[in-house]
C-alpha positions as CSV (number, residue, x, y, z in Angstrom):
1,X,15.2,7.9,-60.4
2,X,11.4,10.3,-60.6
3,X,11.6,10.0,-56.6
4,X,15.5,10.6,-55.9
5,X,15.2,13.3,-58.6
6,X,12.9,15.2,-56.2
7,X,15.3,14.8,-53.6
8,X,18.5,15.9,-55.3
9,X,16.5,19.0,-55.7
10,X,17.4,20.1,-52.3
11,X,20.8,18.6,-52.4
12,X,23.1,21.7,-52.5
13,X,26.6,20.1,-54.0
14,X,25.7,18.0,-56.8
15,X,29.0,17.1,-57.4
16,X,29.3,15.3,-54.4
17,X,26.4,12.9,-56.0
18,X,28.3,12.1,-59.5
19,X,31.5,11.4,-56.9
20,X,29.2,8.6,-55.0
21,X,27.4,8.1,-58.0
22,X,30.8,6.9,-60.5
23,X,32.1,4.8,-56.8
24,X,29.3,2.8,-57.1
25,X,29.5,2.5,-60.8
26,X,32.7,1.2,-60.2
27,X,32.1,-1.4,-57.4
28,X,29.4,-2.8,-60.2
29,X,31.9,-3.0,-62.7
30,X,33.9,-4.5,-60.6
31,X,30.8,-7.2,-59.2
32,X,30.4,-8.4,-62.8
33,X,34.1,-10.3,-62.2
34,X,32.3,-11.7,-59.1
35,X,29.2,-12.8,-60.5
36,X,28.6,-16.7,-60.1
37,X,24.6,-17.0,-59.9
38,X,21.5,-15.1,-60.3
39,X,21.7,-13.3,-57.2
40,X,24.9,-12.1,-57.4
41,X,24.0,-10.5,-60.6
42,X,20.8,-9.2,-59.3
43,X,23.1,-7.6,-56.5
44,X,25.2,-6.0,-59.3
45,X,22.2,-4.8,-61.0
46,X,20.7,-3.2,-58.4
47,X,24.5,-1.3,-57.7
48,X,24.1,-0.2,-60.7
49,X,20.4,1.2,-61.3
50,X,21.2,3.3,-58.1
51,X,24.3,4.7,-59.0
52,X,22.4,5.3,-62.4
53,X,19.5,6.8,-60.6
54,X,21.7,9.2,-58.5
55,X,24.1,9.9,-61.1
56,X,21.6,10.7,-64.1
57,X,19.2,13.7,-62.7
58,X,22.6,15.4,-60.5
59,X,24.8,15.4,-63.6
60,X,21.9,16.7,-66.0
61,X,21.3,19.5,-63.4
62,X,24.6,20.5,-63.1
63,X,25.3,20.1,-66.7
64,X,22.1,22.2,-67.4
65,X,23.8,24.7,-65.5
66,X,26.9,25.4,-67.6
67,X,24.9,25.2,-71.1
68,X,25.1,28.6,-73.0
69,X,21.8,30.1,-73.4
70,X,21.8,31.1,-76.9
71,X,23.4,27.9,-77.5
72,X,21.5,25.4,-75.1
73,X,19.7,22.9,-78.5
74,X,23.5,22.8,-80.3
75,X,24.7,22.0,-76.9
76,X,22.5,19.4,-75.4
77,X,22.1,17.9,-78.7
78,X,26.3,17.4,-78.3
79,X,26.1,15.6,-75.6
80,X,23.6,13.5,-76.5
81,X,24.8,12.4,-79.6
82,X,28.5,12.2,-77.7
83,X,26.6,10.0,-75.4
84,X,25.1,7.5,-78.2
85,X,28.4,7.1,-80.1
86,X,30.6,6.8,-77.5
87,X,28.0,3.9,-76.3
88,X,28.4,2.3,-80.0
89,X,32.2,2.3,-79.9
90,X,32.4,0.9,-76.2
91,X,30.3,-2.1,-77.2
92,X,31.9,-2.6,-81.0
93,X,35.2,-3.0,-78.7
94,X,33.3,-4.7,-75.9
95,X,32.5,-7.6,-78.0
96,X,35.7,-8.2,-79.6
97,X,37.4,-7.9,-76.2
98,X,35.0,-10.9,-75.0
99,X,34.9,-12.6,-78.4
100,X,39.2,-12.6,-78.1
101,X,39.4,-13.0,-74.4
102,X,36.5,-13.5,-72.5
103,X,34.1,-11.2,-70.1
104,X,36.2,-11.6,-66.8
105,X,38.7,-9.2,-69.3
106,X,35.7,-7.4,-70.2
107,X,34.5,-6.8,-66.9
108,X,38.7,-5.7,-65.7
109,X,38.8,-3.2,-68.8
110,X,35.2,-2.0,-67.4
111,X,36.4,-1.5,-64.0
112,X,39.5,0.0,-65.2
113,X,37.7,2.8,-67.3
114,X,35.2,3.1,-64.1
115,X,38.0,3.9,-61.9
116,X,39.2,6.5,-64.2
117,X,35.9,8.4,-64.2
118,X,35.6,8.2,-60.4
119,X,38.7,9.8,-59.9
120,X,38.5,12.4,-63.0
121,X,35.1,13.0,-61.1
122,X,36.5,13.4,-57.9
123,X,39.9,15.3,-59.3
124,X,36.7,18.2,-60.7
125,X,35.1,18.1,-56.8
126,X,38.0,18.9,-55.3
127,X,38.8,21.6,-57.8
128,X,35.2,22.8,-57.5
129,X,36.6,26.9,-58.8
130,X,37.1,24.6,-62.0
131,X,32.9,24.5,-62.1
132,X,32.4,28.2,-61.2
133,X,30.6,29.6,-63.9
134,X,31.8,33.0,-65.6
């Protein structure tokens, strides 16, 4: 992520990064259904660490972007805590959807939710006037 950071740098549409960035988060999602040895989840891993690496340093750059000045602490502090809570509740109902019907379910409700931010993602890059700060 501290090398490809230094790269994005130079990287003029962002957006296009969190587009590749939430594909490949969703091709993992989808390679935990596939996952039958060590390997195969090293594969997935590895999806996922670069579309976490890509994903992490453009969306913080372009969300740094759009944070109000005078309001930049109440705001990052809003995401972040969004970010913690959100991760609480996904795993509270993570674990009861494996613990009632297994993690191949799991792993289709992952994909499923994957899918829907890659193409929210990619509905706000084609509609790039929708990022256009005032």
């Amino acid at each position: 992520m501290y090398l490809l950071s230094f790269w994005e740098n130079h990287v003029k549409h962002k957006e296009s990064l969190i587009v590749v960035s939430y594909a490949l988060i969703s091709i993992g999602c989808l390679g935990y259904y596939f996952v039958y040895n060590q390997a195969t989840l090293l594969g997935v891993q590895i999806i996922l660490g670069l579309a976490t690496a890509f994903l992490s340093p453009a969306y913080d750059a372009l969300y740094s972007h759009y944070v109000e000045k005078k309001e930049e602490a109440s705001d990052w502090g809003l995401w972040e805590s969004m970010g913690y809570i959100v991760g609480a509740i996904a795993a509270l109902i993570g674990g009861y959807l494996a613990t009632l019907y297994g993690f191949k379910i799991l792993f289709l409700v992952m994909f499923l939710f994957s899918i829907i931010g890659f193409f929210t993602s990619l509905n706000l890059y084609r509609k790039k006037r929708l990022l256009q700060k005032d």
